[in-house]
C-alpha positions, 0 to 999 in steps of 0.5 A, a space after each residue: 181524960 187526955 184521950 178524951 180531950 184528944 178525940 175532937 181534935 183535928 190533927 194537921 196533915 203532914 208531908 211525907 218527908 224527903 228520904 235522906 241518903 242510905 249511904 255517903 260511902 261512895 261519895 267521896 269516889 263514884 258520886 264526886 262530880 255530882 255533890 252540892 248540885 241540884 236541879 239540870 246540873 245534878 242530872 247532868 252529873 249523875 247522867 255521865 256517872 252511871 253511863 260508865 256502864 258494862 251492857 249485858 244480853 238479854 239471855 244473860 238477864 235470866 241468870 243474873 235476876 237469880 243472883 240480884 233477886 234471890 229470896 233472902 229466906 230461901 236461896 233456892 228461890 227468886 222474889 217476884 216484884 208485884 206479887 211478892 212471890 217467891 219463886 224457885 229459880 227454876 221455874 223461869 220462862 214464858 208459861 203459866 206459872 213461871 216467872 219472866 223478865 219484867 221491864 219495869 220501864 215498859 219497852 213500848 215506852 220508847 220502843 227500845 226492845 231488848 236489845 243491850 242497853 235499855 232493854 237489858 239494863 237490870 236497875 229495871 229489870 225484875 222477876 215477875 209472874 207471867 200473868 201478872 207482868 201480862 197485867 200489868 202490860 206497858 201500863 203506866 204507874 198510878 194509885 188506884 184500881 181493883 186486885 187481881 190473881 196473885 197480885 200480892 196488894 198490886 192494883 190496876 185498871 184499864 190504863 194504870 198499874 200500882 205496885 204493892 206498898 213494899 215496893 212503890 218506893 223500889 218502883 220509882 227509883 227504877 223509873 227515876 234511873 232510867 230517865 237520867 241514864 238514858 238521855 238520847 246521846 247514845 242511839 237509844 231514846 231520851 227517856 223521860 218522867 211525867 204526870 200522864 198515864 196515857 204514855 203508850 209508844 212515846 219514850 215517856 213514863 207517869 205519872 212523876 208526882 205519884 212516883 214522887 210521893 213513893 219515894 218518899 213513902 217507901 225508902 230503900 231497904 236492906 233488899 233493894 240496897 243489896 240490889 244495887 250493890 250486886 249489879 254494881 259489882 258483879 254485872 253492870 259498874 254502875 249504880 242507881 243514885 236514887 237507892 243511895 240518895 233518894 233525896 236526891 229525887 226532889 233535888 232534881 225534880 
């Protein structure tokens, strides 16, 4: 009787709700200068936390993503963001069939290359299929589009990419990082979100509001906070607040 009642009912669409800090731990130490602030102050504040940063060389970035991304079910092997792939560690390089470096925040987006610094810095940098970091080229990122070899539930079209749902919210965090660690004052670009998907050369990433929204969709797990917390010990220092506190996204944005 109930579930007959319930059928004609119209239920009101609900908000995703902003995710709520992963952990406080570092609260008291590396993010004292940016609790209770929000907005340009918050942003301001983390911006001088996480520059406090060891850069690496690009060569390096290889050995490292064996370590950062290594399969939680196989040691042996790396798991590819888009795709979801897991891939022998191996099997690194620049033919069909290995896995490369992907720069999530696309290089062209403010011509940075690959040099230490943005170019090198692993809060976005990923394991990817060869092919498929070829698909997904400097596209900006948006939902929509059709599938593609060993996309793994990645989506794309002639000027946008969407990530798999596993991790849009991983996504996000990365480009989210790199808009507040790189803010023109030290040679590089002043890196920065909005809502376009047409960005090409400009030091610009979209489109925010989708971004936004998968934040809140897909919070951090157990992959991407381990994640965070290799690149923090044992390669770069710093860390991606978005990962600890990704309300903090909405407080800034």
């Amino acid at each position: 009787m109930t579930s007959a009642v319930l059928v004609g009912l119209t239920l009101p669409t609900v908000a995703a709700t902003p995710a709520g800090a992963t952990t406080t731990a570092y609260d008291d130490t590396y993010y004292a200068g940016a609790i209770g602030k929000t907005g340009t102050a918050l942003k301001d504040s983390l911006h001088t936390i996480i520059s406090d940063q060891t850069k690496i060389s690009y060569s390096a970035v290889w050995n490292a993503l064996k370590v950062t991304d290594q399969d939680p079910n196989n040691s042996n092997n790396v798991k590819l963001l888009y795709s979801g792939i897991s891939r022998s560690k191996s099997l690194n390089g620049g033919n069909t069939g290995n896995w490369n470096r992907e720069h999530v925040w696309a290089q062209s987006h403010g011509d940075f290359g690959t040099s230490a610094g943005p170019g090198t810095d692993l809060h976005h940098l990923r394991p990817e299929d060869v092919q498929v970091n070829s698909v997904r080229g400097n596209k900006d990122f948006d939902n929509g589009g059709s599938s593609f070899t060993n996309s793994g539930g990645s989506l794309t079209d002639s000027n946008s990419f969407e990530p798999r749902d596993a991790v849009k919210g991983d996504v996000a965090r990365m480009i989210l990082y790199m808009a507040v660690r790189y803010e023109g004052d030290d040679s590089w670009p002043d890196l920065e979100p909005n809502d376009a998907v047409t960005n090409g050369s400009v030091p610009y990433h979209g489109r925010l509001s989708v971004l936004k929204q998968w934040n809140d969709e897909d919070p951090p797990d157990a992959f991407e906070e381990r994640r965070n917390e290799i690149i923090y010990d044992n390669y770069q220092g710093n860390r991606n607040p978005f990962i600890d506190h990704p309300e903090w996204v909405e407080a800034i944005w």
